[in-house]
C-alpha angles and dihedrals in degrees: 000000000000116000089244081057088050085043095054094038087055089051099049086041090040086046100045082044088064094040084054085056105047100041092048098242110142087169090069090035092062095061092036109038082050096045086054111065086045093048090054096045083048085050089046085042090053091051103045098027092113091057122071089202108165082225085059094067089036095051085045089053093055096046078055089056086048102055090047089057093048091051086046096053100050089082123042094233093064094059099115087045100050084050091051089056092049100045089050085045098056091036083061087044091050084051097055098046087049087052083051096053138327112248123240120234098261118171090190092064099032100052099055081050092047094050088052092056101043095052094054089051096056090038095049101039105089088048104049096071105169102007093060091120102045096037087061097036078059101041091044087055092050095050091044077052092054099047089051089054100050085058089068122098088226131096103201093056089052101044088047092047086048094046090049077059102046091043089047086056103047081043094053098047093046085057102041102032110020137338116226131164096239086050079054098048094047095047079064110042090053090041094056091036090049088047093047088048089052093049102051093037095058084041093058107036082048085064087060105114086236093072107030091101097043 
């Protein structure tokens, strides 16, 4: 299949996911939320199948991490373990950006970060009970994600970096405050936006002549 066939067949999967959560359907949501992640490393795949880049397996592994969490997560019961996925995920994603380039100390960029974190932690904290410890692990792993992505000369990656954010939030305080569709849909929509973005920044900035023996 073409990458414009793996393309439309991420959009009618990505939209029947959102009608599954809208709608309230998770009988449809556990054959769509699991098709999506390896739609989009097929997509990644088509793109970057001619280089044997060593990101490439890193970035792959993370995407890995990424469709087990999202297995995980569509019960409650999987919750540490969806966690566990994305944390390992993200620990793969903060690796490959590290192989791309080293960040520079930059308070400008690390304090907005650190107020972020900071605030989740005290708005969260009442509410975590038991899972203290693993919720900010993860938080804190996010946020050092996000950092690494904001030192790359690339605006995908940090989009996509700033939407899985932005989608981890919104999941976290529908979880831990209230529960709505729309908190549900748009879980989705910045999850699957952060993971394309990903996807096409560490595509392009692997094309850079500078890694393209790496």
């Amino acid at each position: 299949m073409k990458k414009i066939g793996y393309i439309i067949l991420l959009s009618i999967v990505f939209i029947v996911d959102l009608l599954g959560v809208y709608f309230d359907k998770i009988g449809v949501r556990i054959y769509s939320k699991p098709l999506l992640i390896p739609i989009i490393a097929l997509i990644y795949y088509q793109l970057n199948k001619t280089e044997s880049l060593s990101n490439n397996k890193l970035f792959l592994t993370g995407l890995f991490f990424s469709f087990l969490g999202d297995v995980f997560l569509l019960k409650d019961s999987g919750f540490l373990y969806g966690l566990a996925s994305f944390l390992l995920a993200h620990i793969f994603y903060i690796i490959c950006f590290y192989r791309i380039k080293s960040p520079r100390f930059s308070l400008v960029k690390l304090l907005p970060i650190a107020i972020y974190l900071a605030t989740f932690i005290s708005l969260f904290w009442s509410h975590l009970g038991d899972i203290k410890i693993p919720v900010i692990v993860y938080a804190s792993a996010i946020s050092v994600m996000l950092y690494f992505s904001l030192g790359l000369k690339n605006k995908y990656i940090k989009f996509g970096a700033l939407f899985f954010v932005i989608s981890d939030t919104i999941l976290a305080h529908s979880i831990f405050f209230e529960y709505n569709v729309y908190k549900g849909l748009a879980v989705m929509i910045t999850y699957i936006i952060a993971q394309v973005c990903l996807v096409y920044g560490v595509y392009k900035i692997s094309k850079t002549p500078k890694y393209l023996n790496t």
